[in-house]
N, C-alpha and C positions, 0 to 999 in steps of 0.2 A: 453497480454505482452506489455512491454511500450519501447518494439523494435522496433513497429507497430504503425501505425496510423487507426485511424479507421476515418472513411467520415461519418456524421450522417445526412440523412434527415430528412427535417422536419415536413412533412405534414401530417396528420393521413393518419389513414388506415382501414379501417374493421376488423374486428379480426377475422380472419379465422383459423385451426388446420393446426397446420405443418405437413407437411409429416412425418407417422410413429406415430403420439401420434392420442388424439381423445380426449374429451371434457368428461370432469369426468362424470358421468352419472347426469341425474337432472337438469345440467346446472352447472352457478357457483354458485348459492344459495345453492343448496346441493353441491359444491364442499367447503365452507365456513362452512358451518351447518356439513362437517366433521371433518375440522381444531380445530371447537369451540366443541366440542365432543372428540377430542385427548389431546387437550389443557386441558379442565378441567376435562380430566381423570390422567393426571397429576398434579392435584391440582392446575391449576390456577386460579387466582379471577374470577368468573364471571362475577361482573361487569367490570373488566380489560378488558379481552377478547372482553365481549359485544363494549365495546368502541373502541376498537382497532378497529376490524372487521365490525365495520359500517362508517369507514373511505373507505373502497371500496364494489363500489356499483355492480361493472361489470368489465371483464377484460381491462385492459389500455391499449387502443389502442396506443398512443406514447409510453410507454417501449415497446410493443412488435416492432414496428416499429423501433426501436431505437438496440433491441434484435436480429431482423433479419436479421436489411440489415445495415452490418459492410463489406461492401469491403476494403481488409485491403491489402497493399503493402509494403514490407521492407526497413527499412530506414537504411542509414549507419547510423554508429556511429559518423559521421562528422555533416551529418543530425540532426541525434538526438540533439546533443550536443548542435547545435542554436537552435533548438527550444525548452529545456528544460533551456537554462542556458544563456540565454539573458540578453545584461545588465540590463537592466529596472526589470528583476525576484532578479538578484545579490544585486541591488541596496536596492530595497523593502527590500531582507532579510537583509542586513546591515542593515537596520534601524528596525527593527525587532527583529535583533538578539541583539541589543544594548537596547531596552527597556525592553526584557525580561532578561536580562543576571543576574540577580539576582533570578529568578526564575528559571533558567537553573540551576545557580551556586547549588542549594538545590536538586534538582533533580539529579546531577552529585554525587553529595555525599552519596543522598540516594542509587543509584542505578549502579554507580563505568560505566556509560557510557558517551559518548562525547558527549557535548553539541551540537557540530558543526554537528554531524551526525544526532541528534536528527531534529535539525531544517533543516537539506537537506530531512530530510523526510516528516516532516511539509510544507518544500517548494511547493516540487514533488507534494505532496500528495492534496493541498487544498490551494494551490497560499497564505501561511503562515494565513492561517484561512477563506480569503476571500469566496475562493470556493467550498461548504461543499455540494451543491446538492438540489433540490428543492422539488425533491420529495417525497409522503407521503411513509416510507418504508415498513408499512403494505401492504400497496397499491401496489407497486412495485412487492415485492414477493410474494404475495398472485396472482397477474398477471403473473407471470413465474413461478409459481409453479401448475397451472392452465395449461396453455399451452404455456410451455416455451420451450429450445433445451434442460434443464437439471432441469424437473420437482421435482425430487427427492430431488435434490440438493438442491431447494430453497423451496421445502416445508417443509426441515429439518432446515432451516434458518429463515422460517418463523414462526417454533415453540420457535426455539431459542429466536427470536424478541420477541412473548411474553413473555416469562418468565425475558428477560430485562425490561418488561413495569411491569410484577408481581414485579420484586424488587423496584417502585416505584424512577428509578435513573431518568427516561425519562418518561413525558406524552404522550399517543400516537399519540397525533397530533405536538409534538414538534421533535419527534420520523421521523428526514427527512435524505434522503441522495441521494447520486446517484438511479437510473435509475434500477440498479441490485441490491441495497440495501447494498451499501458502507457508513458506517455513520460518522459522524462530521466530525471533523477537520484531524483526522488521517485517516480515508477512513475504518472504521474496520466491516469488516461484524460482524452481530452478533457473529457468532461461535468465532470469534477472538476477541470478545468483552467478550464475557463470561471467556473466559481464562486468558486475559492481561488488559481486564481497569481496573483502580484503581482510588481510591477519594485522588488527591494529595494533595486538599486543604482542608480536613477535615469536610467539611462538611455533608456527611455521603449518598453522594450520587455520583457515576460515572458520571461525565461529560464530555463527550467528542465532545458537542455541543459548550459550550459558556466558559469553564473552562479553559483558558489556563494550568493552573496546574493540573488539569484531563488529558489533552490532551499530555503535556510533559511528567508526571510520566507512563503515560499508553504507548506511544511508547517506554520509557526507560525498563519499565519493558518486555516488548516485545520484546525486542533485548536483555535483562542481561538474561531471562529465555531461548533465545535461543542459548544461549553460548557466548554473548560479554567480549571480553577479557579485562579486564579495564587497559587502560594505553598503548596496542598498538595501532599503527594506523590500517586503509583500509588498505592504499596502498599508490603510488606515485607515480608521473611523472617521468617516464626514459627514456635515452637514449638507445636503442637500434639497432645495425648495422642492414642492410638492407639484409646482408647476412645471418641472423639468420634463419634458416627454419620455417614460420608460422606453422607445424606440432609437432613445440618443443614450443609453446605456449599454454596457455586454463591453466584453473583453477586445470585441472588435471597432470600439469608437474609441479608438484614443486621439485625446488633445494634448495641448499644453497645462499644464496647471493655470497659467496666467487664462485663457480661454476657460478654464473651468470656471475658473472664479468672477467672470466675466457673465458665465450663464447662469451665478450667485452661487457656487458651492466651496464653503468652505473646510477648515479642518474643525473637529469635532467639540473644540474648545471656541468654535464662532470664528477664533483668527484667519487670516487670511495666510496660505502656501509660502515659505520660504524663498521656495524655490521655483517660480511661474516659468522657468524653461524645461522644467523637465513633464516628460512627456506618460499621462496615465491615463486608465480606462472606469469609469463610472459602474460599479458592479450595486444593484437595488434588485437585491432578490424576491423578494415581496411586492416591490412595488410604491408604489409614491406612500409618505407618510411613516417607513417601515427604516431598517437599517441599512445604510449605506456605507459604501466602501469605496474610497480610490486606489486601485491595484499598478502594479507597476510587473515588469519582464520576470524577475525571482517569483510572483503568484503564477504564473506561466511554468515555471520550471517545478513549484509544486506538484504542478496539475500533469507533468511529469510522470510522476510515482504513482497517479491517482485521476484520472479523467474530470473529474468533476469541480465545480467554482464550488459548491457547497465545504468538499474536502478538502480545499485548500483554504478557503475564509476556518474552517475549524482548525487547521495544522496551524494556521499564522494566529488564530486567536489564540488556542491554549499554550500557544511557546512563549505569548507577550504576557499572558496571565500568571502561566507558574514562574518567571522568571522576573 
């Protein structure tokens, strides 16, 4: 959750079984010599495969190190907010969001979503392309799927991965991402790569490494396929009195605006809602006195991509600030 911070060391480790699993039998050579056995009982290349899976030799001792020891503390929402939306982050997307905006503009038409959410996600997700991950994600998953907290998980991920490398959009050494096997620019695990990349630029292969227009059209379609509304906003900065009871906020009390404004909350300029029939949720992360939000069904679809009200009040702030 990116409510959280997580601490990472850095030093390797040993690679020992965690409590409760145990080392596939064989070792990892036959825990590999299964995968490439599953794999090409569902038709995939062999030589793909082969190529993939001699990208890891043994299991990786920094992801597991990196897997285990997450001591993780909760931040406010105040908290969060400097550390995800710092000028120097605002700044970059400004200049970012102004060299692509011809390429947004084509994406926005294809796929009826906001440019400006597009690239708070882009921001969030990969410091606007900078920060995509360094690691092999064969190698990653094929390591947590081995002896990882959620074996299952990521050897179902790890089959996924190949059949991305069968359709020839990625080589499997180009094939990098985080640590847990989050790839390019938009952070897509495979399963979510299989469902929402697309080739925005024509070329006839999914990129969501080095394609900007892969990497726009695949988070747009990712948010239109998951019900983005085209043409309403997230949400907004509002006013709201101190005497509102935090118990009549959260994504599950939605009123009317007119009702809102009824129980004194208005938009963030004092004015009173345009629009009193349409229907949003009171989000006060902090608490009375602190910043408020009224959120509408597209901050839903955010949360989408991303579980969390924290991550999606940052997706929808940094899209309305760099643009």
């Amino acid at each position: 959750m990116l409510t959280r911070r997580t601490l990472l060391a850095a030093l390797p480790v040993a690679v020992t079984p965690l409590p409760g699993t145990s080392f596939a039998a064989g070792g990892y050579a036959s825990f590999l010599a299964s995968v490439r056995e599953e794999a090409l009982a569902r038709g995939l290349s062999p030589q793909i495969v082969s190529q993939a899976l001699a990208l890891t030799r043994e299991p990786n001792a920094h992801v597991l190190k990196l897997d285990r020891h997450q001591p993780e503390f909760t931040l406010t929402w105040a908290q969060y907010r400097a550390r995800v939306l710092p000028a120097s982050r605002i700044e970059t997307g400004r200049q970012a969001f102004a060299a692509q905006s011809s390429l947004l503009t084509s994406v926005e038409t294809r796929y009826g979503v906001d440019p400006r959410v597009i690239v708070g996600i882009w921001g969030l997700e990969s410091g606007f392309g900078k920060t995509t991950g360094s690691f092999s994600v064969i190698d990653a998953l094929a390591t947590l799927a081995y002896n990882g907290r959620r074996s299952a998980f990521f050897r179902s991920e790890l089959l996924k991965a190949l059949v991305i490398l069968d359709h020839r959009d990625i080589s499997p050494a180009g094939m990098t991402g985080s640590y847990a096997g989050a790839m390019g620019q938009p952070q897509f695990m495979p399963s979510a790569y299989l469902r929402f990349a697309v080739d925005g630029d024509g070329d006839g292969r999914r990129d969501i490494w080095t394609s900007k227009a892969d990497v726009f059209a695949s988070i747009a379609n990712y948010l239109a396929r998951s019900g983005w509304r085209q043409g309403e906003p997230w949400g907004q900065p509002v006013q709201a009195p101190d005497s509102l009871p935090q118990s009549q906020t959260g994504r599950d009390h939605r009123r009317t605006l007119g009702q809102w404004m009824a129980a004194g909350v208005r938009r963030a300029d004092g004015q009173p809602f345009s629009r009193p029939d349409v229907s949003g949720a009171l989000i006060r992360p902090d608490g009375p006195g602190t910043d408020a939000f009224m959120v509408y069904q597209n901050f839903n679809v955010i949360r989408r991509y991303n579980p969390s009200d924290f991550y999606a009040l940052g997706v929808g702030l940094l899209g309305y600030a760099v643009a």
